[in-house]
C-alpha positions as CSV (number, residue, x, y, z in Angstrom):
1,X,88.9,20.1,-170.3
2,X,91.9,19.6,-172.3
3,X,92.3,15.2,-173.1
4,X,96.1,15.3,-171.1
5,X,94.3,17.2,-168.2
6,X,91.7,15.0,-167.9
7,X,93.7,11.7,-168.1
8,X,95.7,13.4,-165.1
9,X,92.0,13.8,-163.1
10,X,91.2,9.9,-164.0
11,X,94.7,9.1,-162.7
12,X,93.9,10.8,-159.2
13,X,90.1,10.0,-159.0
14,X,90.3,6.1,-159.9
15,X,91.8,5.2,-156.9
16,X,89.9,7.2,-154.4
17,X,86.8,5.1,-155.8
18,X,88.6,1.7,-155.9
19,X,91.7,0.2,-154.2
20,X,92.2,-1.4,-157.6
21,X,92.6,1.5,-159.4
22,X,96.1,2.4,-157.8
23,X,99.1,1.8,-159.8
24,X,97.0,3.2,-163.5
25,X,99.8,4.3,-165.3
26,X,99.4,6.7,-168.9
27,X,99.9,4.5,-171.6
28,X,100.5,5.8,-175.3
29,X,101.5,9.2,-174.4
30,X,104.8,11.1,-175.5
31,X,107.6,11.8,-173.1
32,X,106.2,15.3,-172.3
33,X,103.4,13.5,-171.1
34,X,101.0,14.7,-174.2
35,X,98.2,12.5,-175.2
36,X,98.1,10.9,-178.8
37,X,96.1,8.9,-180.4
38,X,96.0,5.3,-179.0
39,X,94.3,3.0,-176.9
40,X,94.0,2.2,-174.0
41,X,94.8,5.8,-172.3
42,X,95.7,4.4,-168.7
43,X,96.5,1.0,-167.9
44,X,97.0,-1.1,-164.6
45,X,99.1,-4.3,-165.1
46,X,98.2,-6.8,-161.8
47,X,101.2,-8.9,-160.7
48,X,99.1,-11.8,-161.9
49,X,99.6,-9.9,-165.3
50,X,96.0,-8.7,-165.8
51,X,95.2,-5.5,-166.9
52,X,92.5,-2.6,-166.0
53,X,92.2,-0.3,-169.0
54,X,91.1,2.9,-169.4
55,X,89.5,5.5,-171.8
56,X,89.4,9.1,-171.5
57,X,87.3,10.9,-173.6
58,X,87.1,14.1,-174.1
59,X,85.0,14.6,-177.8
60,X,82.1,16.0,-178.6
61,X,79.4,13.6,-178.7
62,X,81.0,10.2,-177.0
63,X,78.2,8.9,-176.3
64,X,76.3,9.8,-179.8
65,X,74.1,10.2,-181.2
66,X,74.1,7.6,-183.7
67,X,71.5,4.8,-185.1
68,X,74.3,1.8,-184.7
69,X,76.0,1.1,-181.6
70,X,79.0,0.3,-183.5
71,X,79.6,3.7,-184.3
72,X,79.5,5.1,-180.6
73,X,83.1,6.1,-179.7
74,X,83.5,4.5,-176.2
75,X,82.3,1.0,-178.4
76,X,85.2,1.3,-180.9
77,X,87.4,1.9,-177.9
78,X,86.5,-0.7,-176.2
79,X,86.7,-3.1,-179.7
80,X,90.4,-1.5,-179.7
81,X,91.1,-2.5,-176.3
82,X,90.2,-5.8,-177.2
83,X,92.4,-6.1,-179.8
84,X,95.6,-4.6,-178.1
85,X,95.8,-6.3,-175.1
86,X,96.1,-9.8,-174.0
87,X,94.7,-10.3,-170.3
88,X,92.0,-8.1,-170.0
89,X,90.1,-8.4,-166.7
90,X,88.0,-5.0,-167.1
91,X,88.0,-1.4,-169.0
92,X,86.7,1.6,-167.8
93,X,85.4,4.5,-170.3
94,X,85.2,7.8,-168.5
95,X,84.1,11.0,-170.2
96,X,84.0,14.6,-169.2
């Protein structure tokens, strides 16, 4: 499945599974609505001002294999995550 197509799934299943999923919103993509590069993919901002990230991947080989865990994809996401934003309450990392 193509990344933008499954961001769109993530953005209609999330909140069927949780209540606290409504309201993700793409984050990092152009004005056509195309992914790029970027973290996190969708993002929830709470009114408290916490955030619910998300990562969709889509490439070969997320989850590995690889002898460090460092090098795993949905790792260095999350690091990137991290990094980015400032009230963090939880990230999810789907893949297809």
């Amino acid at each position: 499945m193509e990344a933008g197509r499954f961001q769109d799934f993530c953005l209609r299943f999330l909140p069927c599974f949780a209540d606290r999923y409504a309201g993700l919103e793409r984050f990092g993509h152009t004005t056509e609505g195309k992914t790029r590069p970027g973290t996190p993919d969708l993002i929830r901002t709470l009114e408290s001002g916490k955030q619910i990230a998300v990562q969709c991947g889509t490439e070969e080989r997320y989850w590995g294999p690889t002898n460090k865990v460092d090098e795993l994809k949905p790792v260095q996401d999350i690091q990137k995550c991290l990094g980015k934003l400032d009230n963090l309450i939880e990230i999810v990392s789907g893949f297809q």
